[in-house]
C-alpha positions in Angstrom: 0.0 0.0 0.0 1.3 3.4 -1.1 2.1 5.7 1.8 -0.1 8.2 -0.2 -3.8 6.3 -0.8 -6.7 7.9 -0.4 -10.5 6.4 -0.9 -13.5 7.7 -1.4 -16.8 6.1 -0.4 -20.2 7.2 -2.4 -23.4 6.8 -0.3 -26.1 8.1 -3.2 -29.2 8.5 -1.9 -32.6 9.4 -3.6 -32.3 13.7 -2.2 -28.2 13.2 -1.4 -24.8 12.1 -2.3 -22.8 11.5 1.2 -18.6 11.2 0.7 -16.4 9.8 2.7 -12.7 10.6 2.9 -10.4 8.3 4.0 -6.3 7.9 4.8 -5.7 4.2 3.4 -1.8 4.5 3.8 -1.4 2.5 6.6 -3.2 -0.2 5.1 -6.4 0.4 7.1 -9.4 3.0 6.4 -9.2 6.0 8.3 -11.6 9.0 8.0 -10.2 12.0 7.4 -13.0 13.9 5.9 -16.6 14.0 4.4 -18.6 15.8 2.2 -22.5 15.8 0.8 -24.2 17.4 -2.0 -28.2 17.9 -1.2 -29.9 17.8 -4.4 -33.2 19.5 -2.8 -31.1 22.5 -2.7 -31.9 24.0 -6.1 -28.3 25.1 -7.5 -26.0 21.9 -6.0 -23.6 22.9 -3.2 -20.6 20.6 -2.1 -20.4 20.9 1.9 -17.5 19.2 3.2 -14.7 19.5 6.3 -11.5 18.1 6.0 -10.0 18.0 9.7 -11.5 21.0 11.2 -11.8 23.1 8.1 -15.1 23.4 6.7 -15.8 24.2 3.0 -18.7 25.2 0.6 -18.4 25.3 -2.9 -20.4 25.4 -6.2 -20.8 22.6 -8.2 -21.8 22.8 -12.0 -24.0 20.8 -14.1 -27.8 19.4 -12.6 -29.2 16.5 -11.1 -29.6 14.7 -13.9 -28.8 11.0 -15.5 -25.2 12.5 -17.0 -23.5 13.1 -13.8 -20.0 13.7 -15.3 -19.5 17.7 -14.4 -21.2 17.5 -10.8 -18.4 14.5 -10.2 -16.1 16.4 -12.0 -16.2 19.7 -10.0 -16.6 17.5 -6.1 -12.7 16.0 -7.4 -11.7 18.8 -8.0 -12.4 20.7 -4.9 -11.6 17.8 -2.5 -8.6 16.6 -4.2 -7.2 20.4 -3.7 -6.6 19.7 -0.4 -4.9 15.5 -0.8 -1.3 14.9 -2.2 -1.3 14.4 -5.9 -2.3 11.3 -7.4 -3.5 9.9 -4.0 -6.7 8.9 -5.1 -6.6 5.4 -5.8 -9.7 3.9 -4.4 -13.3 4.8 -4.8 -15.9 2.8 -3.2 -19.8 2.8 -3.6 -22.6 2.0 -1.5 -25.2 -0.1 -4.3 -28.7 -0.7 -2.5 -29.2 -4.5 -4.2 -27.4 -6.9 -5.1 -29.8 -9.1 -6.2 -29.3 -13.2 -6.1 -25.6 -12.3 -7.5 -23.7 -10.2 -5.0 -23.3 -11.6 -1.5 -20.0 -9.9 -0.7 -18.4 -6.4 -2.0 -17.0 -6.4 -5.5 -15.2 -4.7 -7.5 -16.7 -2.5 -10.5 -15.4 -3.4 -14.0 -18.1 -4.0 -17.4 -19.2 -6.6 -16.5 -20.2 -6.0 -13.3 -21.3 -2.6 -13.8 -23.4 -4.3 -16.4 -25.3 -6.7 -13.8 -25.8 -3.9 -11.3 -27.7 -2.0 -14.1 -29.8 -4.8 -14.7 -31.0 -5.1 -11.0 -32.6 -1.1 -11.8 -36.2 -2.8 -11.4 -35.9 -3.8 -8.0 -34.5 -0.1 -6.9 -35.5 1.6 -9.5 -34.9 4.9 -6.8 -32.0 4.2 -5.6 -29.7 1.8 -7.7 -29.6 4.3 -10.9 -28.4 7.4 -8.3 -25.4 5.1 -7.6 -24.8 3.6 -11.1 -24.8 7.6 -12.4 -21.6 8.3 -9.6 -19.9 4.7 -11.2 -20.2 5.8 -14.7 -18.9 9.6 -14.0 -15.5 8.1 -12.0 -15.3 5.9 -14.6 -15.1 8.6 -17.2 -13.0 10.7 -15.4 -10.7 8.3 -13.6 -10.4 5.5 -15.2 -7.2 4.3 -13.8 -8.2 4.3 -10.1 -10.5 1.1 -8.3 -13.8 0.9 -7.9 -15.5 -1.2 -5.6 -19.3 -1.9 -4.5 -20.9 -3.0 -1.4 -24.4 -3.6 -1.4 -26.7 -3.4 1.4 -28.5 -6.5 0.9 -25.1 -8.5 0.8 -25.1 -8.4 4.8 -29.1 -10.5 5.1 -27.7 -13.2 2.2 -27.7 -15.4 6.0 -31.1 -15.5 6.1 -32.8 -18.7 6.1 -34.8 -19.4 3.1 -38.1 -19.4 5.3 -37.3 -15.8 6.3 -37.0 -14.7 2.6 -39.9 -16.9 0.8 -43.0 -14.5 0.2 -46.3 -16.8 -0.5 -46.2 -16.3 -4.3 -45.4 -19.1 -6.8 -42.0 -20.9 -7.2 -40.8 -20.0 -10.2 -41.5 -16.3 -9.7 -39.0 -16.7 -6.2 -36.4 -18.3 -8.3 -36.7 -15.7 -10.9 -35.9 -13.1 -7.6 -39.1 -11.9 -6.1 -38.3 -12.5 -2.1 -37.0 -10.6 0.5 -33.6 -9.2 0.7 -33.6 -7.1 3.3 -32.0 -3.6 3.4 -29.3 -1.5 5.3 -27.4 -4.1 5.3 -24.1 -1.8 5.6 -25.6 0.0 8.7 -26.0 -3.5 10.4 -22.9 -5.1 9.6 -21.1 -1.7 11.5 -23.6 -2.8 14.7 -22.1 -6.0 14.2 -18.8 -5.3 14.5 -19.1 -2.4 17.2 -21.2 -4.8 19.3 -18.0 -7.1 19.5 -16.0 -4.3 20.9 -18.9 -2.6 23.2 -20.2 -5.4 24.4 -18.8 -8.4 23.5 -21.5 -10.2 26.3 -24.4 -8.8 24.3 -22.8 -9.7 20.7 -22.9 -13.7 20.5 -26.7 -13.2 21.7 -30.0 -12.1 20.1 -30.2 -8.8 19.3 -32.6 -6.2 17.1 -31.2 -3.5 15.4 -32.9 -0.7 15.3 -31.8 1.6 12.0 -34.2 4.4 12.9 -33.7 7.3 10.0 -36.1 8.7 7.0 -35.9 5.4 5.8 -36.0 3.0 8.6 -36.0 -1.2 9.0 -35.1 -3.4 11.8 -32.8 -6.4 12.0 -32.5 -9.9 14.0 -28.7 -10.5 14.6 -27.7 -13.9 15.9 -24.0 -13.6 16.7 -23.7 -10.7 14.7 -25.4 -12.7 11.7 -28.6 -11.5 9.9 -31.4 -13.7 10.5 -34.2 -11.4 9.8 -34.9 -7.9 8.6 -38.3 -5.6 8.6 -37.9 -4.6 4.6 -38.9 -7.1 2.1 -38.2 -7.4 -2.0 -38.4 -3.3 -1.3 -37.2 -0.7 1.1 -41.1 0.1 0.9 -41.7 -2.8 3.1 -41.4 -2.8 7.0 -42.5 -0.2 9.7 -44.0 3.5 8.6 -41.0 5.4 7.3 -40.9 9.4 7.2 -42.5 9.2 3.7 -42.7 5.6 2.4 -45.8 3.6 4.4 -43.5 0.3 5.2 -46.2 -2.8 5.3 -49.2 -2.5 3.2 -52.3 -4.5 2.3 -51.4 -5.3 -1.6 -55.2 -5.0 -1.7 -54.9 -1.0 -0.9 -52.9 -1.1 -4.0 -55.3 -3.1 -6.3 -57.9 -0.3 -4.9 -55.6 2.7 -5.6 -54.8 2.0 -8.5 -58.5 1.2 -9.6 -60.0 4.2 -8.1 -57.2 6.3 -9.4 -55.8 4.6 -12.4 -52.5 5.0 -11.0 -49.4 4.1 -13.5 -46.6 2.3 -12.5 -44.7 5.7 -12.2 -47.1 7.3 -10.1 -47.7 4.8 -7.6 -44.0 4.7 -7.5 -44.0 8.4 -6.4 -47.1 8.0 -4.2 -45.4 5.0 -2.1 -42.3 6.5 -1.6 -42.9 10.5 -0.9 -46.5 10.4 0.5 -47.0 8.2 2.6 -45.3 7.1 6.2 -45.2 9.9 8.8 -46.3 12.6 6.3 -48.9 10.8 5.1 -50.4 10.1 8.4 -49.6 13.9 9.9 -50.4 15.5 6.8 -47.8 17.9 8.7 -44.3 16.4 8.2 -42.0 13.5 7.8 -39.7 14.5 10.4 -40.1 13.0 14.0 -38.6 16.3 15.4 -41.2 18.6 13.6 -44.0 16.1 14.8 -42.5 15.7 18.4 -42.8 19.5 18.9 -46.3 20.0 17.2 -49.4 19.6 19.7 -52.4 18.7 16.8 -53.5 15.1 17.3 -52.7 14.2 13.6 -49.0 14.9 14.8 -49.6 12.6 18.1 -51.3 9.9 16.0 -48.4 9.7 13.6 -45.4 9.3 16.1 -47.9 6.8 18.0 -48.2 4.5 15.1 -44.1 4.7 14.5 -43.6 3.8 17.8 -46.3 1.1 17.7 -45.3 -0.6 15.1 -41.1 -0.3 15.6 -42.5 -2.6 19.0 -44.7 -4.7 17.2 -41.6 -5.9 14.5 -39.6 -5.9 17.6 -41.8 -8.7 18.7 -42.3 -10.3 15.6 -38.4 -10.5 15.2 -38.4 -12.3 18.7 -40.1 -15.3 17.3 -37.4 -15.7 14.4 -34.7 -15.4 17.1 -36.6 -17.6 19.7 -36.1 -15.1 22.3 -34.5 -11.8 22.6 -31.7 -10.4 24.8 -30.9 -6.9 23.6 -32.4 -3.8 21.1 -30.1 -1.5 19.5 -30.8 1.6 18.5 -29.0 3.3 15.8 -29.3 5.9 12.8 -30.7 9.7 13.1 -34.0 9.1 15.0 -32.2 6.2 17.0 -29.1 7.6 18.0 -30.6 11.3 18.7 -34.2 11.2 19.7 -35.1 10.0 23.4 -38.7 10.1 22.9 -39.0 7.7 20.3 -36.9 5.2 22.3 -39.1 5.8 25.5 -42.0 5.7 23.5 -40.8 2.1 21.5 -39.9 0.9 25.4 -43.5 1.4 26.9 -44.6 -1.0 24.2 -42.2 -3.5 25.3 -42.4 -3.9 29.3 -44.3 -7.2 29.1 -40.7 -8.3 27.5 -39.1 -6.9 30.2 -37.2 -4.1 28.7 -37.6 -1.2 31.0 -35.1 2.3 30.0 -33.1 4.4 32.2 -34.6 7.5 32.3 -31.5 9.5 32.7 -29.5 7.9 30.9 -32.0 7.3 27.8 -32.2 11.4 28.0 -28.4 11.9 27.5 -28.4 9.1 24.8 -25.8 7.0 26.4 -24.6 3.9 24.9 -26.6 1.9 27.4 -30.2 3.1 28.1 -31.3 0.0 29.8 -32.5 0.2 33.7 -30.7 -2.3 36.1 -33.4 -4.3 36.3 -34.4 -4.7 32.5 -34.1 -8.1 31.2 -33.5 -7.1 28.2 -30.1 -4.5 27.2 -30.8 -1.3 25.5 -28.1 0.1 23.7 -27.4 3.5 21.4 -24.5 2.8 18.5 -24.2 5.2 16.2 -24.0 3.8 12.6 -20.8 4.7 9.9 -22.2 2.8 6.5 -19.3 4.9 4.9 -16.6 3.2 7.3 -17.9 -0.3 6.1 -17.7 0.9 2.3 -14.1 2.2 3.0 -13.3 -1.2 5.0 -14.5 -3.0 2.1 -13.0 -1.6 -0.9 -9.3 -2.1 0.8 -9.8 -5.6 1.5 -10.4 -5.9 -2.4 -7.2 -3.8 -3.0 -5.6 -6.1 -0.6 -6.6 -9.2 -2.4 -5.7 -7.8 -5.7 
């Protein structure tokens, strides 16, 4: 490994594109920077800190399919600041991997080529990532690209978990569940080793409470269930996507509305979830703070339902012996976590008040039988991790 290696992870979302900056010298990933561009912003802005220096700078081109100046203009401004020709890695977060990826890869034509293919089962979110590949690829071609894929992590699961009730043939042809986040839980994983090593080898729920939002049953660290399905539409109420729903609604929707593929796409995914039910907001803080019942009702059935999967997650692990909470909500919102808790004293999982308040890494009361913990998640620590073990093995 060159003493001068530097990698950057991609996390493209559906309103973002999150970047990680990381010192790969030493052989190992460490962060030394990140940056974002928010794509609801109108004219794109590139925010990023390197150290303790903060920068905002102007990108050029749009949001569009040919990403090449937006990715042009992010190097450029970043690599300002890194010795030159450092960048050698780059390193993607891809949201499916479909039946073929169960591990990270790395990106050449023919792979890039079977990632596109897998666009109708995220048609959202695997094209945003795919648009970031083909612009690196353009501009720097000589450097490594890698994937991980957040359904990698749930490939574990036992084929009972991941069987929907449909024909044969159509779940050999890939309709099942996959499970999503999968990066996020494979950094629980890990930090549950070093945290709390007495917790790890047991049976845990993960808790990866953001905009979008899903749970997972760990079993020593290994993924044995997960709250989203063949989608990340599926699971518990999201900020704007409805998680579970009656395919029936659907048949209705679209028969009352004569809704097209593309606008029940939009409908699922941006109006529904907390917004839907508030008609206020999607955000748990605006809806914490606002006193109208629709607001009350909304955070209610969140919290309802993140107990009810807990439960249901309980029976696939045969018991269950800690909840962690993790992502924006999780980490940062005591409320939500008392709220989930109350649900959950038949279990036996009773919170420390205190300690829940200041978000500790353990929330649990002394006398809970079940551990409550707070990890924060680093999906673009995983990516990083990931991408050098393929350089390794190269």
């Amino acid at each position: 490994m060159d003493a001068d290696t530097v990698c950057l992870t991609f996390n493209a979302g559906s309103s973002t594109l999150k970047i990680g900056i990381f010192d790969a010298g030493t052989g190992a990933a460490r962060p030394i920077g990140k940056g974002k561009i928010d794509f609801d912003d109108g004219k794109l802005v590139l925010r990023y800190s390197l150290g303790d220096d903060r920068f905002e700078r102007p990108l050029p081109g749009g949001n569009g399919e040919r990403f090449t100046e937006v990715i042009e203009g992010t190097l450029h401004h970043l690599l300002a600041h890194l010795p030159p020709g450092s960048l050698r890695l780059a390193s993607h977060r891809v949201v499916h991997g479909g039946l073929r990826f169960h591990e990270a890869a790395a990106l050449d034509a023919r792979t890039i080529g079977e990632i596109d293919a897998m666009v109708p089962l995220a048609p959202l979110h695997q094209p945003q990532a795919l648009r970031v590949i083909r612009a690196l690829k353009e501009l720097r071609p000589q450097i490594l690209q890698t994937a991980s894929f957040d359904t990698a992590f749930h490939t574990t699961q036992d084929d009972l978990v991941r069987r929907l009730a449909i024909p044969r043939s159509l779940h050999d042809e890939g309709v099942r569940r996959y499970g999503f986040h999968g990066l996020s839980y494979k950094f629980i994983a890990s930090a549950l080793n070093r945290q709390a090593p007495e917790v790890a080898g047991g049976r845990v729920v993960a808790a990866h409470l953001g905009s979008g939002a899903s749970l997972c049953a760990l079993e020593g660290g290994i993924s044995r269930d997960c709250s989203m399905g063949f989608s990340a539409l599926d699971g518990i109420p999201m900020a704007t996507r409805p998680g579970w729903l009656d395919p029936g609604a659907l048949l209705y929707l679209m028969r009352k509305g004569k809704r097209d593929p593309g606008e029940l796409e939009d409908f699922l995914y941006h109006a529904c979830g907390l917004l839907g039910v508030s008609d206020i907001s999607g955000d748990t803080r605006v809806l914490l703070k606002d006193k109208r019942p629709e607001a009350a009702q909304a955070i209610d059935l969140y919290c309802f339902r993140i107990a009810g999967e807990i439960g249901r997650m309980a029976v696939t692990l045969g018991g269950l012996d800690a909840v962690v909470f993790t992502a924006g909500v999780g980490e940062n919102q005591p409320e939500i976590r008392r709220r989930v808790a109350a649900h959950l004293r038949w279990m036996g999982l009773h919170l420390n008040d205190s300690r829940n308040e200041a978000n500790a890494a353990v929330i649990s009361a002394g006398d809970s039988r079940i551990a409550a913990l707070v990890i924060p998640t680093d999906e673009e620590q995983v990516i990083a991790d990931e991408a050098l073990a393929i350089l390794g093995a190269g």
